[in-house]
N, C-alpha and C positions, 0 to 999 in steps of 0.2 A: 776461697772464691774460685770456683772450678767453673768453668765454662766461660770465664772473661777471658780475651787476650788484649794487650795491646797493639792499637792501630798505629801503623806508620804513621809520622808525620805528614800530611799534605804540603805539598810542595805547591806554592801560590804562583799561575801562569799570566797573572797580570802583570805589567809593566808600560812604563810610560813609555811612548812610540812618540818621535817627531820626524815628520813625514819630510822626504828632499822633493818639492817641488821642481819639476824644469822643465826646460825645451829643448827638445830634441837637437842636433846639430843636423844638419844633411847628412846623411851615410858616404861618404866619398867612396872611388868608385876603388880607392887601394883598399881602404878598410873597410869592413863592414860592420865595425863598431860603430855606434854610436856615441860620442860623448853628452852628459847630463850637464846643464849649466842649471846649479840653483837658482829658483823663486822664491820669493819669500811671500809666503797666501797668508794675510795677515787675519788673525782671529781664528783660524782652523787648526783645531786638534785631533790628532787620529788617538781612538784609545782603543783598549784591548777589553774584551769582557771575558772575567777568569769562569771556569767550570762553574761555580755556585752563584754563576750571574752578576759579580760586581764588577766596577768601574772604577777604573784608579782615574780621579782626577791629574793631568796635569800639576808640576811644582809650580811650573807659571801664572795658571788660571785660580790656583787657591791661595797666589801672594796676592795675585791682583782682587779674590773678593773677601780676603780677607778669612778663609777657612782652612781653621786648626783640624788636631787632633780631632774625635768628640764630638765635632758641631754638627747640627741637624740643618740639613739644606731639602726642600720643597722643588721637588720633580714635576712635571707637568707637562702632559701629552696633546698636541692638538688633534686637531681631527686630520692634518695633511702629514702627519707623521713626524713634525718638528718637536723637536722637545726639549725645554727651556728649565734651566737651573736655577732654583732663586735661593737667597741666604736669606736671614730672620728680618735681617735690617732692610733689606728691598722690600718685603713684605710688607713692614710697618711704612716703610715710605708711601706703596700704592696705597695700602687702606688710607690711608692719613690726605694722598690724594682723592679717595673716591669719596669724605666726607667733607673734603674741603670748603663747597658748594654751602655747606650749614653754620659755617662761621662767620659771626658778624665779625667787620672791621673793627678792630680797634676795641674789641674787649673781648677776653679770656672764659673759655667754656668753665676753666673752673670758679671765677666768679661769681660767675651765674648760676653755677649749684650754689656756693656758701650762702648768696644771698639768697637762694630760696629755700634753702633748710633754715635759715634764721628767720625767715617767714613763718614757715610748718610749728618752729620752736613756741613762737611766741602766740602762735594762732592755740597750739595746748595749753601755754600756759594759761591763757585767759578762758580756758575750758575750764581748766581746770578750780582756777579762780573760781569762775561761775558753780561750779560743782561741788565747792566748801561750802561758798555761800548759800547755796540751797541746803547744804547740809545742816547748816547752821540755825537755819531760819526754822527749819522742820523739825530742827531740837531731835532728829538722829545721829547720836553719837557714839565710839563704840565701847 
């Protein structure tokens, strides 16, 4: 195999970054240091995006939604530049809201299909019926 060589390994420059919020102290006038007093900005994560453009979730944010290894999570871009993470399960939650409006109280959509294929069922069968008996009467048989 002449003309192949091996490539280096890529060296992955993501890594989870958690940011030291604070507030400044006054500069006194011996030091001109500043000392950092932590904040804690609740909900805010800084992340890093590696050369080939991914995103290392946080360990905190993928205990809290519950995203393994593997799992497919749903990106989505508004128009002011925000951009919101969803998992499979949030997803089903809003669709399951946005048709909720179509549910009658107090009886089951699957119901409602058994009973009306056992409608469809019995509406054939008396086709069918009907369709011997004409068979029959017109003495074609096979």
């Amino acid at each position: 195999m002449r003309g192949y060589e091996a490539k280096p390994p890529r060296v992955s420059r993501a890594r989870e970054a958690v940011p030291q919020y604070g507030m400044a102290s006054p500069v006194s006038p011996v030091s001109p240091v500043s000392h950092v007093q932590p904040l804690q900005a609740p909900g805010v994560y800084h992340v890093t995006v590696d050369e080939r453009g991914r995103v290392m979730l946080p360990a905190e944010i993928r205990g809290r939604l519950k995203i393994r290894d593997g799992d497919r999570v749903a990106v989505r871009v508004e128009d002011d530049g925000t951009v919101s993470v969803r998992t499979r399960d949030v997803a089903i939650k809003r669709l399951r809201g946005m048709f909720k409006h179509l549910a009658t109280p107090g009886q089951l959509a699957s119901d409602r299909l058994i009973a009306e294929r056992r409608r469809e069922a019995r509406m054939d069968d008396r086709r069918f019926e009907k369709w011997v008996a004409h068979r029959r009467r017109s003495g074609k048989r096979r």
